[in-house]
N, C-alpha and C positions, 0 to 999 in steps of 0.2 A: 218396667217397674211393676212389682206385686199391684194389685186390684185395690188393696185397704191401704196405700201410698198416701198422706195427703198431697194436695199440688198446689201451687202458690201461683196466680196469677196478679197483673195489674202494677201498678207503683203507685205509694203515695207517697209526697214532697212535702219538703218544709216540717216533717216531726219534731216536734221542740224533745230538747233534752234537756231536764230539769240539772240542777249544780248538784245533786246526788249521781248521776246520769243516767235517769230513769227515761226512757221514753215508752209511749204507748204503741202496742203494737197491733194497728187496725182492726179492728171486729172480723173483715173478710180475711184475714190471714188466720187471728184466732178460732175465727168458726172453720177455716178446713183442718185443722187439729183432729186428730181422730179422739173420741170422747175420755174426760180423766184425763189429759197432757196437760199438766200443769208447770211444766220447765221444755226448757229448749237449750239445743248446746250452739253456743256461739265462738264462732273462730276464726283468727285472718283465713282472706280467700283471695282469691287470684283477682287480677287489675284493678288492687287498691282499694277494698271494700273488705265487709267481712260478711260471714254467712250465717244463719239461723238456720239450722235444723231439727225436726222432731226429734225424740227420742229414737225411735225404730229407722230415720233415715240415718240418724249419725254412724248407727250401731252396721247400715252398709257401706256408709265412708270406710270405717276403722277397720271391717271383714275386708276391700277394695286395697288398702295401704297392706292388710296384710296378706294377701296375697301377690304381694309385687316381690314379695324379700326383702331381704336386708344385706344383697350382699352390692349390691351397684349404690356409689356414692349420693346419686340423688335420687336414689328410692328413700334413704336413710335420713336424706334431708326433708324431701317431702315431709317424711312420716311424725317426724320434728316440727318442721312446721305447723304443720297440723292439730298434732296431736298434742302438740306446748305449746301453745299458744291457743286452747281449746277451755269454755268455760262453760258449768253449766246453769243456769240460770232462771231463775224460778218469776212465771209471770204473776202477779199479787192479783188480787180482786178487780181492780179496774185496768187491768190488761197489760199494765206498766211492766216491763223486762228493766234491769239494774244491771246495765252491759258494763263490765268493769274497765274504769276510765284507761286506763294503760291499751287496752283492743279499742276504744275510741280514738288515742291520741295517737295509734299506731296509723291510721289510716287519715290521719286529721281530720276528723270530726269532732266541732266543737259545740255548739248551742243546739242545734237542726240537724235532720237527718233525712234522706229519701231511701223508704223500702221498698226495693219491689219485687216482686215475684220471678223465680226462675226454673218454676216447674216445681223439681225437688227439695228448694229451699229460698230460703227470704235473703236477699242481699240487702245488705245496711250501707248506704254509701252519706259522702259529704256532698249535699245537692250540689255546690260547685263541679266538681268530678262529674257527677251520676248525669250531670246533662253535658 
């Protein structure tokens, strides 16, 4: 990983999701933000959770999808995956993300939520699942 990468460690449980589906997203995840990231792109992720990434990590997701091609059938799906079902989303003043309910209900996640850290990006799971 580049030097100026943030990195996410730690998990916190139990994140209420407000019936907008706002939830707040930790001070310690916020503060490794590299300074001015005021959005994050969020998108289904692999075993049932979805992922939170900065701006500059998503942008080597989407360089990573394209460099695999587009001619083997589940590169193509991957990149689908991925990249449809990818939002981006803007944290407001008190740190709340408005993670669009359809990527909540895709992973069942209803009221609460556990993030936790996986180096390169924040996974969002349904604390049932996540433990």
């Amino acid at each position: 990983m580049p030097d100026n990468c943030p990195e996410f460690y730690g998990d916190f449980e139990n994140i209420p999701i407000d019936t907008k589906g706002r939830l707040i997203v930790p001070a310690a995840f916020r503060n490794a933000l590299p300074n001015g990231v005021s959005s994050i792109i969020v998108t289904q992720w692999f075993d049932g959770c979805l992922a939170a990434f900065d701006p500059d990590g998503w942008r080597r997701i989407i360089d990573q999808l394209r460099n695999m091609g587009h001619s083997q059938v589940q590169s193509r799906q991957l990149v689908r995956a991925m990249a449809g079902r990818a939002s981006e989303v803007k944290l407001d003043r008190q740190g709340r993300a408005l993670i669009p309910r359809k990527r909540l209900d895709s992973v069942g996640i209803t009221d609460r939520a556990t993030l936790a850290g996986a180096v390169d990006c924040i996974e969002i799971w349904d604390p049932d699942r996540y433990n």
